[in-house]
Wavefront OBJ file of the C-alpha trace (Angstrom):
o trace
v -26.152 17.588 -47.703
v -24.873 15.767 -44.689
v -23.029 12.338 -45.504
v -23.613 9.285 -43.307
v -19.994 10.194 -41.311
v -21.780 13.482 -39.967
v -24.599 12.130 -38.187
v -24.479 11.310 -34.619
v -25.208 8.142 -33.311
v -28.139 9.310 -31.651
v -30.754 12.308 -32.808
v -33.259 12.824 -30.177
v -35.718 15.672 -30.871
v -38.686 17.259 -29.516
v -42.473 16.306 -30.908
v -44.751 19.056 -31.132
v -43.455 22.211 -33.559
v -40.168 19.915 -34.499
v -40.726 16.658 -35.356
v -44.382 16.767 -35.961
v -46.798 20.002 -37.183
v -49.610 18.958 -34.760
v -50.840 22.927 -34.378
v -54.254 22.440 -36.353
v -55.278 19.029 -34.162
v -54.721 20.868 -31.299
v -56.354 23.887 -32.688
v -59.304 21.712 -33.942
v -59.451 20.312 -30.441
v -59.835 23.734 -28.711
v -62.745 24.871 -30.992
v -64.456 22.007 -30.708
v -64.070 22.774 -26.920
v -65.486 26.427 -27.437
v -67.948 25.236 -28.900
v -69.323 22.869 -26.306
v -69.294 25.925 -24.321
v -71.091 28.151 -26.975
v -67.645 30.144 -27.158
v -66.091 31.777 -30.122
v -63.158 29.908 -31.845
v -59.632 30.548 -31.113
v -57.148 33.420 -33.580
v -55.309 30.710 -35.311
v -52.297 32.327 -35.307
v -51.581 33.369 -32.235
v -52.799 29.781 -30.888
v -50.089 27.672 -33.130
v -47.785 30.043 -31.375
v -48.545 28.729 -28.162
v -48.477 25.028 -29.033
v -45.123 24.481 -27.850
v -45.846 25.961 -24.528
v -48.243 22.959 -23.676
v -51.536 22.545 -22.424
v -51.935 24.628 -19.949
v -50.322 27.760 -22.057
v -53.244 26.985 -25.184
v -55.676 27.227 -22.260
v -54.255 30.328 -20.560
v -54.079 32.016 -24.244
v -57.914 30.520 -24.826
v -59.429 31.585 -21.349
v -57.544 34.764 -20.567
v -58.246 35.660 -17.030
v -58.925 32.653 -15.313
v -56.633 31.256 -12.807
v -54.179 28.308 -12.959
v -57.032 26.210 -10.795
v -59.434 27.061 -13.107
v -57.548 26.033 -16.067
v -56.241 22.995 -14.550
v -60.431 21.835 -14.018
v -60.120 22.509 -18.217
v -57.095 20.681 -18.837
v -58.873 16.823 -18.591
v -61.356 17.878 -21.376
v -59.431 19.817 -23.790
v -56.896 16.754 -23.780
v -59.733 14.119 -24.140
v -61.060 15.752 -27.204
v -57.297 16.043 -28.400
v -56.764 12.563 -27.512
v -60.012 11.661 -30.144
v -58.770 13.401 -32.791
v -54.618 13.368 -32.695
v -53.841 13.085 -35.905
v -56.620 14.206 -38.607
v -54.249 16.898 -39.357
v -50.753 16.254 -38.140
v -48.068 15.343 -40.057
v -44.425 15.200 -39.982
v -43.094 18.783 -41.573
v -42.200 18.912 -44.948
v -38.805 17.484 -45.090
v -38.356 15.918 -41.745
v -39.508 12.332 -43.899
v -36.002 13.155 -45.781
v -34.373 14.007 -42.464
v -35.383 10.005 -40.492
v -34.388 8.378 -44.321
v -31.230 10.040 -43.795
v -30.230 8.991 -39.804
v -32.138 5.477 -40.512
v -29.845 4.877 -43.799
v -26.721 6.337 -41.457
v -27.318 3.621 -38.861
v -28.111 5.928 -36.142
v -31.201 6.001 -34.271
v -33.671 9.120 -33.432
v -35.988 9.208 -30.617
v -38.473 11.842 -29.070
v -38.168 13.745 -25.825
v -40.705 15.971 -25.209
v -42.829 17.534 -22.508
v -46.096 15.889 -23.914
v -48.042 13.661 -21.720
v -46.424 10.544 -22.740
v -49.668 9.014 -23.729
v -50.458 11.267 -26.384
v -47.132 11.184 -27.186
v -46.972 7.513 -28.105
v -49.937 7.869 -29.537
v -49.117 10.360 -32.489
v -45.911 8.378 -32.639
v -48.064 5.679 -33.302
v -50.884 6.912 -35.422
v -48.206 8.428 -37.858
v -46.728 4.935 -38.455
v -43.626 6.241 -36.815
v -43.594 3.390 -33.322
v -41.302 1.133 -35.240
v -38.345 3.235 -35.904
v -38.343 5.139 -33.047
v -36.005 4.028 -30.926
v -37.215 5.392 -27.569
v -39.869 7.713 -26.688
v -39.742 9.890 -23.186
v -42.757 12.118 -22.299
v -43.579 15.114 -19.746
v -44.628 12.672 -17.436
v -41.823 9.532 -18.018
v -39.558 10.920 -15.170
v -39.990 12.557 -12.653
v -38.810 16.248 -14.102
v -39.322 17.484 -17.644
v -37.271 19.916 -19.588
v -35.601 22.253 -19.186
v -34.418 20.481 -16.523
v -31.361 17.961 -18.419
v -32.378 15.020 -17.013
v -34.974 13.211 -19.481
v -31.639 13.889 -22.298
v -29.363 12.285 -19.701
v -31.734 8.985 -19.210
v -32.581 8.704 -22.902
v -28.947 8.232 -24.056
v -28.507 5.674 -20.859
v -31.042 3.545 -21.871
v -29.979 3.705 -25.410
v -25.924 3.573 -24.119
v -25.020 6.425 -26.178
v -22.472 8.641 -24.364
v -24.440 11.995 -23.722
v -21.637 14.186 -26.162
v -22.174 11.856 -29.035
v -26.065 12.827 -29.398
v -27.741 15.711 -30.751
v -31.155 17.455 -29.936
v -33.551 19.397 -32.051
v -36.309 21.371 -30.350
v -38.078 24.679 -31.062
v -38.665 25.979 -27.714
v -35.847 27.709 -25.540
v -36.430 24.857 -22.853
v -35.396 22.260 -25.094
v -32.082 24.327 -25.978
v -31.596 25.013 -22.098
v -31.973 21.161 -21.572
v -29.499 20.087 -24.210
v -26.702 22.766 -22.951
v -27.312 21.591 -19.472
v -26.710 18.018 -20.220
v -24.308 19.301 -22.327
v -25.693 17.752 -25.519
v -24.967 19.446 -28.850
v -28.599 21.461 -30.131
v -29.801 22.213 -33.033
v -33.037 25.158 -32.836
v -35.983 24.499 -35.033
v -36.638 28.387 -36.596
v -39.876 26.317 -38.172
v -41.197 25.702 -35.087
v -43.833 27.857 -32.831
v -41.881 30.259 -31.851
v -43.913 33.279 -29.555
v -43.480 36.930 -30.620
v -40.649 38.708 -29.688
v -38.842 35.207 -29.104
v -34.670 35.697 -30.473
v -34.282 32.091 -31.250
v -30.406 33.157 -32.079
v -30.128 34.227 -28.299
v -31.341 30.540 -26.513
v -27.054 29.609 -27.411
v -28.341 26.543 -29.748
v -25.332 25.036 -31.381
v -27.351 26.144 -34.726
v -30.456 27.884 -35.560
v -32.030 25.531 -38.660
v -34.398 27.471 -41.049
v -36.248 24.062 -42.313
v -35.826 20.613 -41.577
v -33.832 20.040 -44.542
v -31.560 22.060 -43.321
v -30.552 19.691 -40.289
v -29.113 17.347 -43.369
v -26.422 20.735 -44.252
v -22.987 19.016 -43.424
v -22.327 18.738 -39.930
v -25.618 19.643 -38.138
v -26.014 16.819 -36.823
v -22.810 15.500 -35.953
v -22.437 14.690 -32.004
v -19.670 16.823 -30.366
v -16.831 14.268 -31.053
v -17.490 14.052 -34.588
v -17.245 17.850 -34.268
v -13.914 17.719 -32.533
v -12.256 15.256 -34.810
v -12.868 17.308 -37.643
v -11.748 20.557 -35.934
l 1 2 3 4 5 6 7 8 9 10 11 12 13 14 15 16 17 18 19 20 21 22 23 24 25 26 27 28 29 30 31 32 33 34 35 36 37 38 39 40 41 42 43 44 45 46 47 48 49 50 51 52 53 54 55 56 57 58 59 60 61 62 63 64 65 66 67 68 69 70 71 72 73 74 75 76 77 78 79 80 81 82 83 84 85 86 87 88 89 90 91 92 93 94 95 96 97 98 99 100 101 102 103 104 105 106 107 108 109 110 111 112 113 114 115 116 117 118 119 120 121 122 123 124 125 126 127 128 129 130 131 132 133 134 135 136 137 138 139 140 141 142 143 144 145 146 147 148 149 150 151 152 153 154 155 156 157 158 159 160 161 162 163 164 165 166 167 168 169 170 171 172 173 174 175 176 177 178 179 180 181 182 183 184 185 186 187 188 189 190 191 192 193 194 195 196 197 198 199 200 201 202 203 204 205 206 207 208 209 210 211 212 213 214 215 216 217 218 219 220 221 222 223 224 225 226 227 228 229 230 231 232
């Protein structure tokens, strides 16, 4: 297991399908849509693999067919009966409680960037009981572009003043890998995430591909890319 030396200064990772398992709330949310509508619920498998896609991707996958205007009329409702409902289900995944002990007890801090309206975002941060010790919290919507472009990374470790190499991100969707290369920010992959179908996490160039989130604690995952170098 990682010592205190090996963690960055800084662990910033993605919400839904890394830091949180908030699938069956969203899932929940969708039927409960459906059946307003008198519509047959959702395959719950091939939804959760959609989750990390976002809204508009559970709705595309729900509603197959209808055009992006159509969906985007949809969008308001399926995210107010989300909103209601956020976290009857949700839960940090097994072993990510270990994982915050671990950078908390380090000294470091951890934050969220994800592509999640921010106000459900800080929201589940909040429900969860997880507001206090997070030390910054960016969503889709904070700035004005999301990932993959680099830029929500970049302003996260500015307002934090942690030099962009000495943080590390964890996301399970190829746009948070793209992001964190771009920035360049070590990554970390999150193989327990909602990956689609035919997706080869091992070809998105993360820095490592992490089975569990006990994994991230194996020595040196997440050490920032000076730690790395110092070591090398």
């Amino acid at each position: 297991m990682a010592d205190n030396a090996s963690i960055a200064p800084l662990v910033l990772f993605d919400l839904d399908g890394t830091l949180v398992d908030s699938a069956p709330d969203l899932e929940l949310a969708m039927n409960r849509y459906l059946a307003e509508l008198d519509l047959p619920a959702v395959d719950s498998s091939a939804f959760r693999r959609r989750v990390s896609q976002g809204g508009r991707a559970m709705l595309r996958l729900t509603f197959a067919g209808e055009d992006d205007d159509a969906l985007g009329l949809r969008l308001p409702r399926f995210l107010s009966i989300y909103a209601d409902s956020i976290a009857e289900c949700s839960g940090l995944f097994d072993g990510m409680r270990e994982v915050l002990d671990a950078i908390n007890a380090a000294g470091s801090r951890w934050g969220v960037v994800s592509n999640k309206p921010f106000v459900l975002a800080e929201k589940l941060v909040s429900v969860l009981g997880l507001d206090d010790e997070c030390a910054l919290l960016f969503g889709g919507d904070s700035l004005p572009t999301r990932k993959p472009d680099p830029e929500p990374l970049r302003v996260a470790c500015e307002h934090l003043g942690v030099e962009v190499c000495d943080a590390v991100y964890v996301g399970d969707d190829r746009r948070d890998i793209d992001a964190a290369r771009a920035a360049p920010m070590p990554s970390l992959a999150a193989a327990w995430g909602y990956q689609l179908d035919g997706d080869d996490i091992h070809s998105w160039g993360a820095d490592s591909v992490v089975a569990t989130p006990l994994g991230l604690l194996e020595d040196g995952r997440l050490a920032s890319a000076s730690q790395r170098g110092q070591r090398s």
